[in-house]
Kinemage of the C-alpha trace (Angstrom):
@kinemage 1
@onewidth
@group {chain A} dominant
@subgroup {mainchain}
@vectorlist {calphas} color= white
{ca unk a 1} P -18.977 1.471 -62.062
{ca unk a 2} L -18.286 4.746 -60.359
{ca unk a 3} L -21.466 7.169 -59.928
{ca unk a 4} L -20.478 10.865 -60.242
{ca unk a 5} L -22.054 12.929 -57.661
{ca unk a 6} L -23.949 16.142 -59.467
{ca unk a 7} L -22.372 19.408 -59.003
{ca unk a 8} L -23.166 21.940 -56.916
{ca unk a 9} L -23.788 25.385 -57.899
{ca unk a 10} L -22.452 28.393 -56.203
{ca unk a 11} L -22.687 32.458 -56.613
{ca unk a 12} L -20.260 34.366 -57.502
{ca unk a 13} L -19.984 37.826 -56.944
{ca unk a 14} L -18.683 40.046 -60.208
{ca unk a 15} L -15.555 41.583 -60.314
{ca unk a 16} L -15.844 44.231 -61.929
{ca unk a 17} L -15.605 48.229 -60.029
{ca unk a 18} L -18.970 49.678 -61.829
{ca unk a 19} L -21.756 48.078 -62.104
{ca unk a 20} L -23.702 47.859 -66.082
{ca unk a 21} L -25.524 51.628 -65.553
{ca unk a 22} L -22.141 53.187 -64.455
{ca unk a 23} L -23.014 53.695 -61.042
{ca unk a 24} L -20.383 54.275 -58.711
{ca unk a 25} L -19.510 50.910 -56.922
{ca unk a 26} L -20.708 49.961 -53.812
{ca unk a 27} L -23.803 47.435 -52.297
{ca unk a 28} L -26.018 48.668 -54.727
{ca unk a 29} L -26.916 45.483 -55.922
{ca unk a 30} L -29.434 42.590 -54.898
{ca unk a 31} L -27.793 41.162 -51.764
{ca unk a 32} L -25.080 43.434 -51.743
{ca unk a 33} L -23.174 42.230 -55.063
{ca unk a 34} L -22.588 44.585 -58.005
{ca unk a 35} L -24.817 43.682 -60.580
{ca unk a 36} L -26.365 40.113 -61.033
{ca unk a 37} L -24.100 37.282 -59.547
{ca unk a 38} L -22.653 34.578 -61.759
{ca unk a 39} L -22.861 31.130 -61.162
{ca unk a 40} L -20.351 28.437 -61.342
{ca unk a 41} L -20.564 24.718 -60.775
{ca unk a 42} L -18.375 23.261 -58.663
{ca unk a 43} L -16.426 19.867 -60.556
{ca unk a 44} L -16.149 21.763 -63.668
{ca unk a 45} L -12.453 21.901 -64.900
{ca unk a 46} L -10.653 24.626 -63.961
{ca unk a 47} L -12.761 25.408 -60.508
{ca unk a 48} L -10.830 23.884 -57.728
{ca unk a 49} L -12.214 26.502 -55.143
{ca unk a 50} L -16.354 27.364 -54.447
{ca unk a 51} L -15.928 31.183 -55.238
{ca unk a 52} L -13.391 30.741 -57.950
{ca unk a 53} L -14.807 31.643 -61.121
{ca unk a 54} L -14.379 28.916 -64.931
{ca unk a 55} L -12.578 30.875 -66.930
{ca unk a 56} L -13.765 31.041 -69.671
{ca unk a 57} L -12.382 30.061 -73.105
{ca unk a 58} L -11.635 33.782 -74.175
{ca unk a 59} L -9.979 34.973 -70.942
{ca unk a 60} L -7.632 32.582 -71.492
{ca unk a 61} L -6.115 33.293 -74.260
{ca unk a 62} L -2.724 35.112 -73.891
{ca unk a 63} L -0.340 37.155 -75.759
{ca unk a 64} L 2.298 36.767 -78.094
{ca unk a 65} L 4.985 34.814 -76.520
{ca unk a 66} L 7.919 36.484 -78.338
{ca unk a 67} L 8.408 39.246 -75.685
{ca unk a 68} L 8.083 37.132 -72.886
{ca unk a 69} L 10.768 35.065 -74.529
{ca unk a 70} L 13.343 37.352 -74.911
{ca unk a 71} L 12.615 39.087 -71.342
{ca unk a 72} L 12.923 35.817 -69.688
{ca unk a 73} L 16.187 34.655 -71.402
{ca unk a 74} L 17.949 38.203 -70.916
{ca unk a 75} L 16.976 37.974 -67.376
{ca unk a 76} L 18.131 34.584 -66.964
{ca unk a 77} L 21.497 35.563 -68.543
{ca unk a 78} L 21.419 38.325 -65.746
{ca unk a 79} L 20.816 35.795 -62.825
{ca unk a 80} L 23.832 33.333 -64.067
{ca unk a 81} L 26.244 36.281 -64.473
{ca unk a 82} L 25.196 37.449 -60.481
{ca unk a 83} L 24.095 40.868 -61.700
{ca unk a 84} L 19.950 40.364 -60.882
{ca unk a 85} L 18.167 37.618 -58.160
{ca unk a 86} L 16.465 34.605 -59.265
{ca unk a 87} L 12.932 36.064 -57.298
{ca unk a 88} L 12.803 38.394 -59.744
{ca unk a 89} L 12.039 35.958 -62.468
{ca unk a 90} L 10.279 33.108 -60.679
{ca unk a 91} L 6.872 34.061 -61.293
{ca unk a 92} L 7.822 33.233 -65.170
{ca unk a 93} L 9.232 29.794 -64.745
{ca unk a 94} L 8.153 26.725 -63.571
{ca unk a 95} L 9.643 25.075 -60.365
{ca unk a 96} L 11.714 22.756 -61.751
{ca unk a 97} L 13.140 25.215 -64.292
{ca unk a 98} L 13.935 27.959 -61.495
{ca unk a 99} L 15.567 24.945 -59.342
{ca unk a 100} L 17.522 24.085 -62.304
{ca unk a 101} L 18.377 27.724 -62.934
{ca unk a 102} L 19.473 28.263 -59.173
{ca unk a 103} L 21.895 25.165 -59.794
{ca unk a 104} L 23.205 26.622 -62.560
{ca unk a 105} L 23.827 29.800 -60.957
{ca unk a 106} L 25.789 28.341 -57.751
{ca unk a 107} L 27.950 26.546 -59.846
{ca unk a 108} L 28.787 29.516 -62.485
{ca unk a 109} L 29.357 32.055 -59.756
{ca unk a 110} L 32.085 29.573 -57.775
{ca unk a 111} L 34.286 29.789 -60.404
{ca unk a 112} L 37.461 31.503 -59.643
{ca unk a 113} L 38.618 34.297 -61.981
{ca unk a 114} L 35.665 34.257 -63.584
{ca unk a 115} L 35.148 37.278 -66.119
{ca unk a 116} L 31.484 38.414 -65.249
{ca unk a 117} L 30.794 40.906 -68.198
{ca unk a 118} L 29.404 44.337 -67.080
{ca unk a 119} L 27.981 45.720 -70.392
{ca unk a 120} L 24.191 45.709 -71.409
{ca unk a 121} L 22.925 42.073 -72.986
{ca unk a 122} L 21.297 42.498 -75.753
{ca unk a 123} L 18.919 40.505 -77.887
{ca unk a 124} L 20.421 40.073 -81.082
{ca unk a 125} L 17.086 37.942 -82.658
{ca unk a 126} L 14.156 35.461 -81.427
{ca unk a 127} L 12.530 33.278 -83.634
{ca unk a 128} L 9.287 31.691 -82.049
{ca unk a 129} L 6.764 28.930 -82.883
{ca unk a 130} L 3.775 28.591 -81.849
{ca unk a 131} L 1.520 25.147 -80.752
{ca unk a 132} L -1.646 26.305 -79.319
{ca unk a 133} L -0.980 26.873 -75.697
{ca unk a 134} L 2.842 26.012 -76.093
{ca unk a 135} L 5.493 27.721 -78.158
{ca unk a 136} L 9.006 27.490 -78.780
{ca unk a 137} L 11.559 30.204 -78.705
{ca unk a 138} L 15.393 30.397 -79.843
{ca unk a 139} L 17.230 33.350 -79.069
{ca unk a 140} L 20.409 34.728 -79.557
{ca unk a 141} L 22.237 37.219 -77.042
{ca unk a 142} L 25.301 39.353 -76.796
{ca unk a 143} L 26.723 39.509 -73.759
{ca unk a 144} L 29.851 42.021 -74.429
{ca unk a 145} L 32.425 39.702 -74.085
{ca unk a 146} L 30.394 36.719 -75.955
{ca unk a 147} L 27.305 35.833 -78.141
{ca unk a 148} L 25.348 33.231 -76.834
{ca unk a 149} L 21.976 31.096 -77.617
{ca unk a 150} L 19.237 29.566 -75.992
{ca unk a 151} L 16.050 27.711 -76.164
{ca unk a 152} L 12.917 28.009 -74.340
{ca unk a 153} L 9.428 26.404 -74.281
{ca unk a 154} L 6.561 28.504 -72.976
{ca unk a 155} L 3.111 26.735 -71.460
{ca unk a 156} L 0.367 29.286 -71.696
{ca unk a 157} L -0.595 28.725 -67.534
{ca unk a 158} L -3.561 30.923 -66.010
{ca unk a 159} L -3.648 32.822 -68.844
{ca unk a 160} L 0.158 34.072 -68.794
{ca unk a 161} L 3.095 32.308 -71.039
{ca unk a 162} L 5.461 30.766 -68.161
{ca unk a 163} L 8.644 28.869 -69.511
{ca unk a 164} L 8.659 24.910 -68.884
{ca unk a 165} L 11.814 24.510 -70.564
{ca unk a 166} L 15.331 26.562 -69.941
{ca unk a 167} L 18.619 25.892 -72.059
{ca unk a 168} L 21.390 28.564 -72.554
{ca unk a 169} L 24.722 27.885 -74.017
């Protein structure tokens, strides 16, 4: 039977800029740290570096996922039709959804003749359902020239919604 090995225990300096009394920040602190230090234990899930904070269970909780929805597929709509870069939405997806997105986008933008539309996409509706830290969105776009739909699933990840799950018709 394995033995676990007891944690160790680490300081870690606040982040916040004022310290309790509303000092101005600096080293006014005991050992140079603003205010007293907080103290983690290293093992504990979510603390994969010394000097990394747990979160804790309210700082993760994130926002309503229906607005990153619809900003992610009408941005996603822009990368296929050439008219914004694929860096500008990483941060949002997940690797394997931006490769698959990337794919996508080679292959739509080798078409000959291809009518790229140049009017505004707009988000006609999103419905969205919520599981915990997952939800699932369906939204429906016009593009000018076309209407078109698509389904996403969000993961809440590091306390932001990022999309796991890309498909646009």
């Amino acid at each position: 039977m394995n033995k676990l090995a007891t944690p160790r225990v680490y300081p870690v300096p606040r982040v916040n800029n004022r310290p309790a009394d509303n000092r101005p920040a600096g080293r006014s602190g005991p050992n140079g740290l603003l205010g007293p230090p907080r103290v983690v234990q290293v093992g504990q899930a979510g603390v994969d570096h010394p000097f990394r904070p747990v979160t804790e269970p309210e700082e993760l909780t994130v926002g309503d996922p229906t607005e990153v929805a619809a900003t992610v597929v009408r941005a996603a709509v822009e990368v296929l039709d050439g008219r914004r870069a694929l860096t500008q939405i990483r941060s949002w997806l997940t690797p394997q959804v931006a490769t698959q997105l990337a794919e996508r986008t080679r292959l739509e933008l080798a078409i000959p003749d291809r009518d790229g539309s140049t009017g505004p996409i707009r988000i006609r509706k999103v419905h969205v359902v919520r599981f915990g830290d997952r939800a699932e969105a369906t939204v429906i776009i016009d593009d000018t020239h076309r209407t078109r739909a698509a389904a996403a699933r969000l993961e809440a990840r590091q306390g932001a919604w990022r999309v796991s799950v890309l498909e646009i018709a």
